[in-house]
HTML snippet that shows the backbone in 3Dmol.js (N, CA, C, O; Angstrom):
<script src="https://3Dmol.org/build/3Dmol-min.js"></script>
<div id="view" style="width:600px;height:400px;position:relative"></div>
<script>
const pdb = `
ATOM      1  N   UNK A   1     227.135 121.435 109.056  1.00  0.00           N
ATOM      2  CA  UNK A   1     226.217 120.605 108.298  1.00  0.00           C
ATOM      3  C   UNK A   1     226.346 120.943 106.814  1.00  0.00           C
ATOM      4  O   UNK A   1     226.720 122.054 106.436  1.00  0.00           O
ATOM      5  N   UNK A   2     225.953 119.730 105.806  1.00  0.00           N
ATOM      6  CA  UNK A   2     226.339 119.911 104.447  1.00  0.00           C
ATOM      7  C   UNK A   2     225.314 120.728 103.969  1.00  0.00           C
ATOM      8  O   UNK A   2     225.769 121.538 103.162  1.00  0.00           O
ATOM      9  N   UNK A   3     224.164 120.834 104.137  1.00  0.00           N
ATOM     10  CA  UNK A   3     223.288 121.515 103.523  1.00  0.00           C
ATOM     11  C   UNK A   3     222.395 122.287 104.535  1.00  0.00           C
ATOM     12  O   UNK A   3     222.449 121.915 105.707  1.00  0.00           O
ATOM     13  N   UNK A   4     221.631 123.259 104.226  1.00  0.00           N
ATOM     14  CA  UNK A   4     220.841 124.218 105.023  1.00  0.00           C
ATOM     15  C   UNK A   4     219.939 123.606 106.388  1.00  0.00           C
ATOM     16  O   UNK A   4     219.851 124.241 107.439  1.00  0.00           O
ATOM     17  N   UNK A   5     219.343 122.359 106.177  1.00  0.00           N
ATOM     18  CA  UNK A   5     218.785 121.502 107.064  1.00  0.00           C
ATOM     19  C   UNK A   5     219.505 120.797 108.239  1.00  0.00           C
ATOM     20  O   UNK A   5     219.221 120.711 109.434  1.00  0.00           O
ATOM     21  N   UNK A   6     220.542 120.315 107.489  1.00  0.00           N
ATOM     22  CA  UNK A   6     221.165 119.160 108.273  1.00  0.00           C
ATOM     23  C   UNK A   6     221.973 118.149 107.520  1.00  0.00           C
ATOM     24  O   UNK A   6     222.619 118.785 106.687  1.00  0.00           O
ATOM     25  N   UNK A   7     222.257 116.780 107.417  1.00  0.00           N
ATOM     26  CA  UNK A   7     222.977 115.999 106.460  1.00  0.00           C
ATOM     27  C   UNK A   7     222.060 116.019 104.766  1.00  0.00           C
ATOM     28  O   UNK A   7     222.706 116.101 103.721  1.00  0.00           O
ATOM     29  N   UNK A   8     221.248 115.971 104.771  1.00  0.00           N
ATOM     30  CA  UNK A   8     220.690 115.707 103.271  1.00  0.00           C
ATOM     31  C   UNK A   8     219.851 117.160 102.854  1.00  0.00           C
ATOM     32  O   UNK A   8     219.173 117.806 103.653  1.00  0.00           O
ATOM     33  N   UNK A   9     220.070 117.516 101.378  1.00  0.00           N
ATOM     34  CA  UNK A   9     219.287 118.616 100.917  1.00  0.00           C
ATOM     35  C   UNK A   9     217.870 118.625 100.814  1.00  0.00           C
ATOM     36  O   UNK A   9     217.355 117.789 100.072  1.00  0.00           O
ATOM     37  N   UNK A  10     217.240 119.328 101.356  1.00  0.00           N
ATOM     38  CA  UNK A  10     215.502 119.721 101.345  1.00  0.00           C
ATOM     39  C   UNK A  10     215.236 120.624 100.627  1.00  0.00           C
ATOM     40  O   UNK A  10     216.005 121.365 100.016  1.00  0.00           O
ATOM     41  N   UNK A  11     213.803 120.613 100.669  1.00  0.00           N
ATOM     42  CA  UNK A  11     213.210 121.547  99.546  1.00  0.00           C
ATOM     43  C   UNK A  11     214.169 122.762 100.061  1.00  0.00           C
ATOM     44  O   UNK A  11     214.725 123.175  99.044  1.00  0.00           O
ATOM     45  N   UNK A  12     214.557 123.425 101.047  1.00  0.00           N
ATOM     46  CA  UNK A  12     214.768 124.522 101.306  1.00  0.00           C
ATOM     47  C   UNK A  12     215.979 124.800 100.842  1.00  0.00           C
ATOM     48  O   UNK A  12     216.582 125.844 101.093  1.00  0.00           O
ATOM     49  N   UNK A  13     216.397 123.878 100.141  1.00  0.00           N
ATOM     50  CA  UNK A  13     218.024 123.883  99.663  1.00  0.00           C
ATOM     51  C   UNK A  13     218.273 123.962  97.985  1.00  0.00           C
ATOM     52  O   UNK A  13     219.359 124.110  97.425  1.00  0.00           O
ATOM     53  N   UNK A  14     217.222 123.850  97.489  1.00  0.00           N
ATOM     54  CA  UNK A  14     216.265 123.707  96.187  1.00  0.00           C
ATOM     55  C   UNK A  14     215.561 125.434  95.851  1.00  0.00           C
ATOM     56  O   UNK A  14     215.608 126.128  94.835  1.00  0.00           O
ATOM     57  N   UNK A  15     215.063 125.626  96.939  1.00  0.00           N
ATOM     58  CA  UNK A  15     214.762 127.099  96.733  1.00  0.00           C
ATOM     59  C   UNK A  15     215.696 128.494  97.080  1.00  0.00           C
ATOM     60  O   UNK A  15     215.253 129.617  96.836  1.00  0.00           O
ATOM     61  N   UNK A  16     216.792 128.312  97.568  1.00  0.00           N
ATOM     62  CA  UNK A  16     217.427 129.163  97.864  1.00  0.00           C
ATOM     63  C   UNK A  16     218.868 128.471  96.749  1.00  0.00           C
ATOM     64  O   UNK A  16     219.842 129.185  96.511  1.00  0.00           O
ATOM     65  N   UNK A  17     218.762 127.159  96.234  1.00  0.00           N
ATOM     66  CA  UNK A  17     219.654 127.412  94.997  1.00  0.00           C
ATOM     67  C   UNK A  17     219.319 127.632  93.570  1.00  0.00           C
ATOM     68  O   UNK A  17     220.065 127.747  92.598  1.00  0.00           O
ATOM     69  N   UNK A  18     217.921 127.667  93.676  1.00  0.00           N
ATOM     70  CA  UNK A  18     217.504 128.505  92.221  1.00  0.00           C
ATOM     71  C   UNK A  18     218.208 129.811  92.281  1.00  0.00           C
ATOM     72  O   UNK A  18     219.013 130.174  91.424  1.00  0.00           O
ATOM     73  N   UNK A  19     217.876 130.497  93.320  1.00  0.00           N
ATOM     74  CA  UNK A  19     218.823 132.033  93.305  1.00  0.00           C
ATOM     75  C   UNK A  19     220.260 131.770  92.967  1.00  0.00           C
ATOM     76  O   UNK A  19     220.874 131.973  91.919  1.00  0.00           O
ATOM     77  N   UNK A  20     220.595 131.330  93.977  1.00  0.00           N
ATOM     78  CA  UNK A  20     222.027 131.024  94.231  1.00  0.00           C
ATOM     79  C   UNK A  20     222.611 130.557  92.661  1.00  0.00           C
ATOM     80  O   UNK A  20     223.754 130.793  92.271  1.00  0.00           O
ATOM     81  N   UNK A  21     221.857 130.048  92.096  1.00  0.00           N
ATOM     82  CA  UNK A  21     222.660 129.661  90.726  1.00  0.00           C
ATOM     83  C   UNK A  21     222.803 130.605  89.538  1.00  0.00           C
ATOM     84  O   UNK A  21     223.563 130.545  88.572  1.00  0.00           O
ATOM     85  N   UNK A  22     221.674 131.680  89.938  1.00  0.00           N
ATOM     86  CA  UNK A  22     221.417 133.131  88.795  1.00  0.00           C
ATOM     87  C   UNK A  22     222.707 133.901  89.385  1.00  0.00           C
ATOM     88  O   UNK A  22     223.554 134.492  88.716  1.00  0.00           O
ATOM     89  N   UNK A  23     222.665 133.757  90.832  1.00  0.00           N
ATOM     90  CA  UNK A  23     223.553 134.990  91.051  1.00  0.00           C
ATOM     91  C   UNK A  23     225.214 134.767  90.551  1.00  0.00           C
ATOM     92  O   UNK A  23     226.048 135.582  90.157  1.00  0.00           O
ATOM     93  N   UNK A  24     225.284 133.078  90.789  1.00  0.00           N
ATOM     94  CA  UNK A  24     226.745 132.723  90.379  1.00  0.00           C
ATOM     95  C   UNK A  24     227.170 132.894  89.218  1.00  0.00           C
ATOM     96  O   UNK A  24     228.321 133.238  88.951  1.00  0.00           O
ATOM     97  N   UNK A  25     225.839 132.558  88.008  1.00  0.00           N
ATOM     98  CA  UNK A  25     226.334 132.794  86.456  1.00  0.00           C
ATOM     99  C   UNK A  25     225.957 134.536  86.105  1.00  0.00           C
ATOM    100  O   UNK A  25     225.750 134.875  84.940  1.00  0.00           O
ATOM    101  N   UNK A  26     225.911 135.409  87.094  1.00  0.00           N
ATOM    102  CA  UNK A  26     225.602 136.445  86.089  1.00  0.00           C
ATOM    103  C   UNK A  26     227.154 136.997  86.445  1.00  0.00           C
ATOM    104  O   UNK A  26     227.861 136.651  87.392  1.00  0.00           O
ATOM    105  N   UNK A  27     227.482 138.059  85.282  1.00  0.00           N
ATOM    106  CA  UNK A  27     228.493 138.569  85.111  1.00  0.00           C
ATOM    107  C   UNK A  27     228.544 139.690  86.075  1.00  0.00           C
ATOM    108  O   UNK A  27     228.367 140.873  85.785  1.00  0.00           O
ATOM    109  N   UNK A  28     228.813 139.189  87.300  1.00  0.00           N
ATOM    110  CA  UNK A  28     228.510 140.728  88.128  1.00  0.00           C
ATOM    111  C   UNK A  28     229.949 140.569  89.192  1.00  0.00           C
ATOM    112  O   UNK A  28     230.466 139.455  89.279  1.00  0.00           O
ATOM    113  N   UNK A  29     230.510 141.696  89.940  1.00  0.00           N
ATOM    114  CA  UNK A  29     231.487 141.713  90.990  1.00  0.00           C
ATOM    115  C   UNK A  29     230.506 140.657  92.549  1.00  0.00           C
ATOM    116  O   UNK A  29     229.371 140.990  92.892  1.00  0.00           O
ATOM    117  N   UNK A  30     231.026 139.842  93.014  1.00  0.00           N
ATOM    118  CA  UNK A  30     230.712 139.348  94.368  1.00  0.00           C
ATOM    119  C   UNK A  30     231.723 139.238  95.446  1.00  0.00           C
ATOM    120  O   UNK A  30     232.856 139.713  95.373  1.00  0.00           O
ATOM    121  N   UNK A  31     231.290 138.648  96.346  1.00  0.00           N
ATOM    122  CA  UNK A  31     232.411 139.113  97.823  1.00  0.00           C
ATOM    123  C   UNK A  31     232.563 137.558  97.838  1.00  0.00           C
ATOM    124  O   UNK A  31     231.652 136.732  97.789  1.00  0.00           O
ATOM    125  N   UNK A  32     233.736 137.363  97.906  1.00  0.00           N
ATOM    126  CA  UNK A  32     234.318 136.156  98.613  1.00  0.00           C
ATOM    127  C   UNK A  32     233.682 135.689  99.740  1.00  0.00           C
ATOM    128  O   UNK A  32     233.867 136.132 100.874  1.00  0.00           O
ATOM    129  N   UNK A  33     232.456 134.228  99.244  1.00  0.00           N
ATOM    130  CA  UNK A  33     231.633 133.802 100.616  1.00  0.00           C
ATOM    131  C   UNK A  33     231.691 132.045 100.405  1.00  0.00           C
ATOM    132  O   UNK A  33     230.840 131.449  99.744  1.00  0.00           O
ATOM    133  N   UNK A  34     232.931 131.311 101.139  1.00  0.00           N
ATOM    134  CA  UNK A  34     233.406 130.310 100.996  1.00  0.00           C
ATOM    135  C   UNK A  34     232.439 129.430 101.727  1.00  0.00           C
ATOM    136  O   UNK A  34     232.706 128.241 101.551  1.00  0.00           O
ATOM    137  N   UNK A  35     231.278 129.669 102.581  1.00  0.00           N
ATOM    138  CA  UNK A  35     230.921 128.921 103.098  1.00  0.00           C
ATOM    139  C   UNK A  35     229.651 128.379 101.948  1.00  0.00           C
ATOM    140  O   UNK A  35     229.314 127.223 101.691  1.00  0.00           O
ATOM    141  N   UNK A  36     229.158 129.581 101.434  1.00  0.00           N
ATOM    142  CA  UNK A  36     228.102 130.044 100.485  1.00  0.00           C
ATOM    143  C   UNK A  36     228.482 129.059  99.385  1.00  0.00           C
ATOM    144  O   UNK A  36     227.682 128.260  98.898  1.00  0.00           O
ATOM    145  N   UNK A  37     229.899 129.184  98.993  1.00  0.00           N
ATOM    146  CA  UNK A  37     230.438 128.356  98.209  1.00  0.00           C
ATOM    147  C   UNK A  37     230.422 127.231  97.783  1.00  0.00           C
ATOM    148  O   UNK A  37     230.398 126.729  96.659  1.00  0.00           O
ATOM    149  N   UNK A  38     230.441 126.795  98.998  1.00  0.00           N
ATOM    150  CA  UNK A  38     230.763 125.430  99.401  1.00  0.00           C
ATOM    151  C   UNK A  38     229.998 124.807  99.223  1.00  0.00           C
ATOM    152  O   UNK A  38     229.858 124.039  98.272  1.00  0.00           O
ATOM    153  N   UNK A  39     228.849 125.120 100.708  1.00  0.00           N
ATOM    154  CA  UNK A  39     227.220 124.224  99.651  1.00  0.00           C
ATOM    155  C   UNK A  39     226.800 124.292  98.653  1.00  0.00           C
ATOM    156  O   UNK A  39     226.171 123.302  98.278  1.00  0.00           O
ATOM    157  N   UNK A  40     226.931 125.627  97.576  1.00  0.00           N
ATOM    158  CA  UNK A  40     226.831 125.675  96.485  1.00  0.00           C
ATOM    159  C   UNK A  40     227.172 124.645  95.273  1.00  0.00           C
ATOM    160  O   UNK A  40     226.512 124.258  94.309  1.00  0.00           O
ATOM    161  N   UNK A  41     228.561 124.352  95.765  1.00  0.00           N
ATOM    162  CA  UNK A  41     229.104 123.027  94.952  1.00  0.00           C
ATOM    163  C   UNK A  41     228.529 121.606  95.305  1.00  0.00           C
ATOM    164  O   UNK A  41     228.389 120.722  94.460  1.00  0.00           O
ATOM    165  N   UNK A  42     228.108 121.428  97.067  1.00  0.00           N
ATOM    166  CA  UNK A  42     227.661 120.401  97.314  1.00  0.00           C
ATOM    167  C   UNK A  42     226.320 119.938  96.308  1.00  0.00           C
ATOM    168  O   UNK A  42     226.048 118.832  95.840  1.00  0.00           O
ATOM    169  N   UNK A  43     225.509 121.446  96.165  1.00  0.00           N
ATOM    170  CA  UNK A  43     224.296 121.366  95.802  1.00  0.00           C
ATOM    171  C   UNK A  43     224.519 120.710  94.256  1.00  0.00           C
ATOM    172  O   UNK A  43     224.007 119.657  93.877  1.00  0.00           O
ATOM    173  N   UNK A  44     225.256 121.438  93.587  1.00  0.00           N
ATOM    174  CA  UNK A  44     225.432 121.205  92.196  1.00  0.00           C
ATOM    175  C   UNK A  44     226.154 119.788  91.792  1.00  0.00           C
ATOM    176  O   UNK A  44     226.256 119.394  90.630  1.00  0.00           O
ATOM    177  N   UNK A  45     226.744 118.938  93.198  1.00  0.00           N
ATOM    178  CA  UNK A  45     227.244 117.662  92.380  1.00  0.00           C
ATOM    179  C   UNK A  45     225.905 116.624  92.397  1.00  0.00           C
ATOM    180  O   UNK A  45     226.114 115.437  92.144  1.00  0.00           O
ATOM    181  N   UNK A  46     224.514 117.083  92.700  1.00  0.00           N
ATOM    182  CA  UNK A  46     223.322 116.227  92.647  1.00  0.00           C
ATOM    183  C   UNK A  46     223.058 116.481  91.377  1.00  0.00           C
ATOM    184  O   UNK A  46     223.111 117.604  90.875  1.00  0.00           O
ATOM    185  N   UNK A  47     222.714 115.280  90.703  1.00  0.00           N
ATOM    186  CA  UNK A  47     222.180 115.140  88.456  1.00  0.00           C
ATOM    187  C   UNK A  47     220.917 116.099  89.133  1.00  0.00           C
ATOM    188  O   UNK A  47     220.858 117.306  88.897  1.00  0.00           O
ATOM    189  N   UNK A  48     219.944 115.410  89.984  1.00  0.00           N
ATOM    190  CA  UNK A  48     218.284 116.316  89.417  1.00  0.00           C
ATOM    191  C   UNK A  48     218.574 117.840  90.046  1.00  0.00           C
ATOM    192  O   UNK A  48     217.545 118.515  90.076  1.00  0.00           O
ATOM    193  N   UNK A  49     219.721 118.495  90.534  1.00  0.00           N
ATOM    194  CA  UNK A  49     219.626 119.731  90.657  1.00  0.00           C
ATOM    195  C   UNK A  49     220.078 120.288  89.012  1.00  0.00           C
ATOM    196  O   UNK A  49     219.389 120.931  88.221  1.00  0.00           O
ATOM    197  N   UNK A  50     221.272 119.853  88.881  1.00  0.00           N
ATOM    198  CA  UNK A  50     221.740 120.255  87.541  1.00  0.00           C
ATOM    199  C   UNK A  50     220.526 119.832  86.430  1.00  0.00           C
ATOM    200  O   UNK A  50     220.526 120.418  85.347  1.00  0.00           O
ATOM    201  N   UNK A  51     219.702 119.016  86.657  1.00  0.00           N
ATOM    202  CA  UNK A  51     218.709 118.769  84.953  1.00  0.00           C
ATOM    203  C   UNK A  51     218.167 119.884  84.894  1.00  0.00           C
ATOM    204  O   UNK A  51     218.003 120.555  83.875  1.00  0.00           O
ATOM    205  N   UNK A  52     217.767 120.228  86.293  1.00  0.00           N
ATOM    206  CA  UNK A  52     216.158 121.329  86.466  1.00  0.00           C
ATOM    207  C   UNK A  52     216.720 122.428  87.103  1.00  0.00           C
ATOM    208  O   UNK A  52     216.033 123.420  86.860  1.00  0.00           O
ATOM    209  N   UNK A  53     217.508 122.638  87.691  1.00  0.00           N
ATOM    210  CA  UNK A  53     217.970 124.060  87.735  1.00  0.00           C
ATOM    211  C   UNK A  53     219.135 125.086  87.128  1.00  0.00           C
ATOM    212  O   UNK A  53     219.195 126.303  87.301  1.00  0.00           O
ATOM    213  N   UNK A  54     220.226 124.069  86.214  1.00  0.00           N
ATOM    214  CA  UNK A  54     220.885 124.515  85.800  1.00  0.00           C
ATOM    215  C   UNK A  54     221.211 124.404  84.481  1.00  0.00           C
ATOM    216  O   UNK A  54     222.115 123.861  83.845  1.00  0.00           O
ATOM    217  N   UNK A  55     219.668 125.446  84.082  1.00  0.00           N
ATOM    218  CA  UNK A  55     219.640 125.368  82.511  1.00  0.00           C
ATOM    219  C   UNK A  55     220.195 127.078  82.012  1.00  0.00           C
ATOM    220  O   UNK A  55     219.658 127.978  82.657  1.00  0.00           O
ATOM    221  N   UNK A  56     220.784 127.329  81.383  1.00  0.00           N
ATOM    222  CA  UNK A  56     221.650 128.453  80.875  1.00  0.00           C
ATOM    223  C   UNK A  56     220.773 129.465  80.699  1.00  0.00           C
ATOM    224  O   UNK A  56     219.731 129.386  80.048  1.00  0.00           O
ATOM    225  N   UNK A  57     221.364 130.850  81.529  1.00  0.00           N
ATOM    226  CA  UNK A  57     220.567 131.952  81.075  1.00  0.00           C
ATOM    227  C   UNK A  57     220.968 132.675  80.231  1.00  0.00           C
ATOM    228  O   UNK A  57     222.131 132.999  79.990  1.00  0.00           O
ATOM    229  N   UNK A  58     219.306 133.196  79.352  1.00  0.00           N
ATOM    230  CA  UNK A  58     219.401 133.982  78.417  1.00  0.00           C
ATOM    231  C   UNK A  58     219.419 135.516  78.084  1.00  0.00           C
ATOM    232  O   UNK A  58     219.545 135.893  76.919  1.00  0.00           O
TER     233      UNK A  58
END
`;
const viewer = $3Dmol.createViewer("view");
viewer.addModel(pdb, "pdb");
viewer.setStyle({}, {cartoon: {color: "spectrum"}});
viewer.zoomTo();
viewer.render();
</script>
């Protein structure tokens, strides 16, 4: 399934990619997790995830 639920992203996919998006931009070592990945990108080709969650940290 594309997202944590099932075919379409839910709130629950919204709250576990607020994290998911700190952990990807910080400058830190991570483990190769392609699945993690994956929805990750699914999540990020939606505009209202990128307006409201992927504003640059300071």
């Amino acid at each position: 399934r594309p997202f944590l639920c099932g075919e379409a992203p839910t709130l629950a996919d919204i709250c576990i990619g607020v994290n998911t998006y700190r952990w990807f931009e910080l400058a830190i070592e991570r483990p190769d997790l392609p699945a993690l990945r994956g929805w990750y990108e699914r999540l990020t080709q939606r505009q209202p995830y990128r307006d409201v969650v992927m504003i640059p940290i300071r």
